[in-house]
N, C-alpha and C positions, 0 to 999 in steps of 0.2 A: 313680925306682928307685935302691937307693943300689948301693955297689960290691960288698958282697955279694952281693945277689940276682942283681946281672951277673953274675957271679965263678960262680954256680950255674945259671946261666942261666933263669932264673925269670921267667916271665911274670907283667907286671901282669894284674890281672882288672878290669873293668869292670863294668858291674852286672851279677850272677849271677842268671840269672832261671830256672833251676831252678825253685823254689818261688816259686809269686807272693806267697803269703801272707808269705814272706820278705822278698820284695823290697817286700810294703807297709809291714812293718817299718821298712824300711830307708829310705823315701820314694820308694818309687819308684813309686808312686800313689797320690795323696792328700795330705794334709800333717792336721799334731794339729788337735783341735778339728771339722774338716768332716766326715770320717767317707766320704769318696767314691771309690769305686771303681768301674772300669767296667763290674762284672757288675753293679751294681745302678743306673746310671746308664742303660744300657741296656735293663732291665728295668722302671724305673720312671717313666722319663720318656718319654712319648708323642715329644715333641719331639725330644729326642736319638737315638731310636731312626730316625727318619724322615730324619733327615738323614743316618745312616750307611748307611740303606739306599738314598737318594735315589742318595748321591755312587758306591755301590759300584755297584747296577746300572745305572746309568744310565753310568759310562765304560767298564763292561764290555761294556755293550750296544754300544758304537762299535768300530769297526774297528780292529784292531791290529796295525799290518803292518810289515814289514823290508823298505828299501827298499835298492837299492845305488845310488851314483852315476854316472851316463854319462858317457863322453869329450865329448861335446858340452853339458855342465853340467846335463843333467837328472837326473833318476832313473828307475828301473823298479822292480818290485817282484821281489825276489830268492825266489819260489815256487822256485826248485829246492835251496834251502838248507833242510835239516831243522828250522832255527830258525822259520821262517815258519808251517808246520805246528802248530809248539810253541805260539806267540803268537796265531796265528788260530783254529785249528778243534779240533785236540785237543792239551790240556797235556800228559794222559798216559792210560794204557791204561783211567785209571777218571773220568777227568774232563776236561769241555769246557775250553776257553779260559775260554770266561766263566764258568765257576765259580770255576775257580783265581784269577781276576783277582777275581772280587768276595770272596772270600776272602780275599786279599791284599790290600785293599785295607780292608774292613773290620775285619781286624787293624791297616793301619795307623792307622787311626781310632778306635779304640779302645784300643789297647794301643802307637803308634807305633811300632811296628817290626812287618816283615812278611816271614816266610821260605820258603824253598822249594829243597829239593833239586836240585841240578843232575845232571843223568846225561847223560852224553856218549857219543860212539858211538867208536870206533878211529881215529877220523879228528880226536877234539876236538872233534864240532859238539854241538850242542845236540838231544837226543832225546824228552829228559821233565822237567817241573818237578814235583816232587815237594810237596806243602803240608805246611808243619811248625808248629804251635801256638805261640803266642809262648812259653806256660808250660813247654814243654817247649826252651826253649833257651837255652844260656846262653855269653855274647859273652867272650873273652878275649882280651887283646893279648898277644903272644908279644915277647921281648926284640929282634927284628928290627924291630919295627913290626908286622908283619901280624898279621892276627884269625886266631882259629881259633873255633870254633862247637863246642862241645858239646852232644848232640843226645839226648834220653832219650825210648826207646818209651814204650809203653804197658807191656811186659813187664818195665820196668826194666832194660830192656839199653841201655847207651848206647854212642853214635859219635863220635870226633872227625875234625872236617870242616875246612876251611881254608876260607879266604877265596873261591878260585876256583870249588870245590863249592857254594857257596852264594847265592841268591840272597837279597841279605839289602837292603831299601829300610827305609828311617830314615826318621823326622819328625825336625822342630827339631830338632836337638843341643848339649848343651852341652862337648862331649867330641870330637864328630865319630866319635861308637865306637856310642853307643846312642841312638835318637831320643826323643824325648819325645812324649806323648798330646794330645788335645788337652785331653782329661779332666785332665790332669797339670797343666800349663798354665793354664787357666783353673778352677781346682778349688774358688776361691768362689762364680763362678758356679753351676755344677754342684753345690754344697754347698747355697747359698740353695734352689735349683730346688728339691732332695731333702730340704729340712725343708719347705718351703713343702707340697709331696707327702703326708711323714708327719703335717705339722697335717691337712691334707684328709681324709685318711682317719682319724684322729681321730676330724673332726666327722660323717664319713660311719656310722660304730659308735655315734655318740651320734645318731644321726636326726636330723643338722644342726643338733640344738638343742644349746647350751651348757648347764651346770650350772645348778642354781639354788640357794636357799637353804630346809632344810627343820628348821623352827626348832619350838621344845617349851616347851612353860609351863614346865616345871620342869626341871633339870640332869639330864642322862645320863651314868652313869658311862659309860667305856673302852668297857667290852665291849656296851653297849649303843647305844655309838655305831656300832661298828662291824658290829651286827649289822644295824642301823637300814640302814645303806650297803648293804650286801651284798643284804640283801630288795627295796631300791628298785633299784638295779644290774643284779639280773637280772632282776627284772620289767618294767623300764622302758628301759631302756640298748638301742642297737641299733637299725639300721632294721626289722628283724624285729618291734618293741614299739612300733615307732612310732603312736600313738594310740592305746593302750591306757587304759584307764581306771583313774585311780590314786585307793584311798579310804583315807585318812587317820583315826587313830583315836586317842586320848590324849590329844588337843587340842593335836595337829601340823597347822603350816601350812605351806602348799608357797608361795614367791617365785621366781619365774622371773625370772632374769638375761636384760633382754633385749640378746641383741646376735645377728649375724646375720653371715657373710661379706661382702654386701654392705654393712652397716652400715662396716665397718673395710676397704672395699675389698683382700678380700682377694682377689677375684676378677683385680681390675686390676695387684693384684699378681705373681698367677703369669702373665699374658697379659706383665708385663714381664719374666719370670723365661724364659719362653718363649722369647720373643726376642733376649734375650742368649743363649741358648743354640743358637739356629738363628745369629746372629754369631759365636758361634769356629766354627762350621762353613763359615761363609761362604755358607750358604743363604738367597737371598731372602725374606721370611715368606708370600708367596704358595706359593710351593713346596713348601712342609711343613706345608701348610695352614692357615696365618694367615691369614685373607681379610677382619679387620674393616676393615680399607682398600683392597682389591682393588676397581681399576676395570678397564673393557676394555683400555686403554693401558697401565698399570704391570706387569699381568699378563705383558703382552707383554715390555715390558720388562726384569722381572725376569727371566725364562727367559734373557732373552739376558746378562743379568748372574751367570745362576747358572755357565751357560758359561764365562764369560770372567772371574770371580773366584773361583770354588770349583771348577773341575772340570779350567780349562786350568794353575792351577799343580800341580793335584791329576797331571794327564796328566805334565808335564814332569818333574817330580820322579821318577815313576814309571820313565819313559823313558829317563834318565839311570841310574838304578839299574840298569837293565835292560842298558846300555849296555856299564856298567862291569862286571859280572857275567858275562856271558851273552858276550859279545864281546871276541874278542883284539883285543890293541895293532894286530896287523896287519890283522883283520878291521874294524875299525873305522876305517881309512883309506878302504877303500871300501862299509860296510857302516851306516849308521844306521836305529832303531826310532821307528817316529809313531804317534800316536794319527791316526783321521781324526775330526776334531770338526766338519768341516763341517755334516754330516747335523744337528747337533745345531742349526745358524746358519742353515738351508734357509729359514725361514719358510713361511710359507702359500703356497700354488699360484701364484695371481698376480701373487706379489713375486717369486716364485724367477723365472718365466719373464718379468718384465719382464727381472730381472737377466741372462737370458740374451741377451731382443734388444741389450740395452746393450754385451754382451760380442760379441757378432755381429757389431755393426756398427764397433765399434771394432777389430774385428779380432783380439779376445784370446781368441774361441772358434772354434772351426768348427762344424759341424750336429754331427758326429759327438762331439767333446766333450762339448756338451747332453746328446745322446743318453746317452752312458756314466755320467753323473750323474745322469740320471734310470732307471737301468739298463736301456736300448732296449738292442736290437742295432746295429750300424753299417749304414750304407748307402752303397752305391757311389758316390762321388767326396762322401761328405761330411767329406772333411777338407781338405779345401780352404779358406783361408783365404782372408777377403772386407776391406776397407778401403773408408770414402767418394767418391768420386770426386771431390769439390771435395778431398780432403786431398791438395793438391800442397807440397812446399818451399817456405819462403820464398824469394821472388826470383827462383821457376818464370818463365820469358817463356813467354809465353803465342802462339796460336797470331793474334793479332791484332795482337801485338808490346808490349802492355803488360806490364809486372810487376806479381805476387802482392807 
């Protein structure tokens, strides 16, 4: 900013995303040549659409709670705070938790930034998260530092909002002001993917067959070439004409081009176009239903990688936005927001409940902990904590006068 615009007090802008079709102008989705954008990345690729759905409802589905911390180093969950309400069970008077969050979420996967009105009660807490469309907002740094949010209805009336009003979570940045996509990011992937797409349905209008050569004893002017194309085109062209029977007259011969998707592995080619695309999501290929290598073990495996590579940085990222947003300086001394992703690491029945005698006898559960995780009621004196009986201190003397 030079000393003019200070001198006027003139905020920088950051990308204006108002009009998206502007912003694709400008590169803010897409780059020359690929032609990729998320409404049609989303709409046309089987794979990409599964993974945004994967990631959205499936960390919506888990528990999102506001915990405060105890004088004795633990925590409790702070249910009497309006914020808790907001993050668990209803956003606002027209929409669940988990809507809002899969909204917010599939905006940031899609378009990397993800917004929502903050409405607060006379007290400062947190009452309702309002959902705001990325297309409808647009980011400004103010000559202080701070962001202000320009915010356009539907009716063409617009608001401006500050920083504190808004919940605003970012992807990647290169600015630290506006996140970037993953569509953004990886956009020759996702460009490969979406020609590899429009070849397929090409060959699918031509009844999977490729062109052939339909040659004449004698020369055809222009117009008769082209009239030749158009009469074979619509009679022939399309899976609608597929097997049609085609008769030839003027001592014209038909040469069929042979070639086939399988011939030019094009097939093996979108199955890798696939899976580079389920990688920048960080979706396992079992999970978005790749399964030409799915065995009973990897299967398992991947669920637990989808966890713990694509969904707990997906949570933490989120959590922190959430943090900074939604939580004063001061509220935030005793006040932090978790995903619970345990439920998602539970495995099958008999792993979970060996895990529990393990934790029993080691002393780091009691009956009534079990109980609560697998959501029983409590039972009278089950919190009482148990430890081995041979686990004495080293150098215990013992009651026959040897040492441990």
């Amino acid at each position: 900013m030079n000393w003019f615009s200070r001198f006027l007090s003139r905020e920088e802008r950051a990308v204006q995303s108002d009009d998206p079709y502007l912003g694709e102008f400008f590169g803010l989705r897409g780059a020359p040549g690929y032609g990729v954008s998320p409404t049609e990345v989303e709409s046309n690729l089987a794979v990409a659409a599964r993974c945004i759905s994967l990631r959205s409802e499936t960390l919506a589905s888990v528990g999102l709670f506001l915990f405060r911390r105890t004088d004795d180093g633990g925590r409790a969950r702070a249910d009497d705070n309006p914020l808790y309400g907001v993050l668990h069970d209803i956003a606002n008077p027209r929409m669940s938790a988990f809507e809002l969050r899969e909204f917010l979420i599939r905006q940031l996967d899609t378009f990397g930034n993800a917004f929502a009105r903050i409405e607060r009660n006379a007290r400062g807490q947190v009452v309702a998260l309002w959902p705001e469309p990325w297309g409808n907002v647009g980011v400004e740094r103010l000559a202080s530092g701070r962001l202000r949010y320009r915010i356009t209805d539907a009716h063409g009336g617009s608001a401006v909002l500050l920083d504190d009003e808004v919940l605003h979570v970012r992807g990647p940045s290169r600015d630290g002001i506006v996140g970037l996509s993953p569509i953004q990011i990886a956009r020759g992937a996702f460009g490969l993917a979406l020609d590899q797409k429009r070849t397929a349905d090409s060959l699918m209008e031509n009844a999977m067959r490729p062109s052939g050569l339909l040659s004449f004893p004698d020369k055809l002017g222009k117009e008769a070439r082209e009239a030749t194309r158009t009469a074979v085109q619509s009679s022939h062209a399309g899976t609608g004409n597929a097997g049609k029977l085609m008769i030839l007259d003027g001592g014209a011969k038909f040469d069929a081009i042979t070639f086939t998707p399988a011939d030019a592995e094009f097939l093996e080619t979108r199955k890798l176009s696939a899976l580079d695309v389920a990688r920048v999501y960080g979706c396992p290929p079992t999970t978005v239903g790749i399964t030409d290598n799915a065995t009973y073990s990897n299967v398992e495996g991947e669920s637990t990688a989808l966890v713990r590579n694509a969904l707990g940085p997906l949570a933490a990222r989120i959590e922190q936005a959430m943090t900074r947003c939604l939580l004063t300086e001061a509220g935030r001394r005793t006040l932090y927001i978790e995903h619970d992703l345990s439920a998602l690491l539970r495995g099958d029945v008999q792993a979970r409940f060996e895990a529990y005698r393990i934790g029993r006898e080691i002393g780091a559960l009691s009956p009534n902990d079990v109980r609560r995780r697998e959501n029983e009621p409590p039972i009278p004196g089950g919190d009482t904590y148990h430890q081995p009986a041979n686990w004495v201190p080293l150098g215990t003397v013992t009651h026959n006068g040897g040492a441990n």
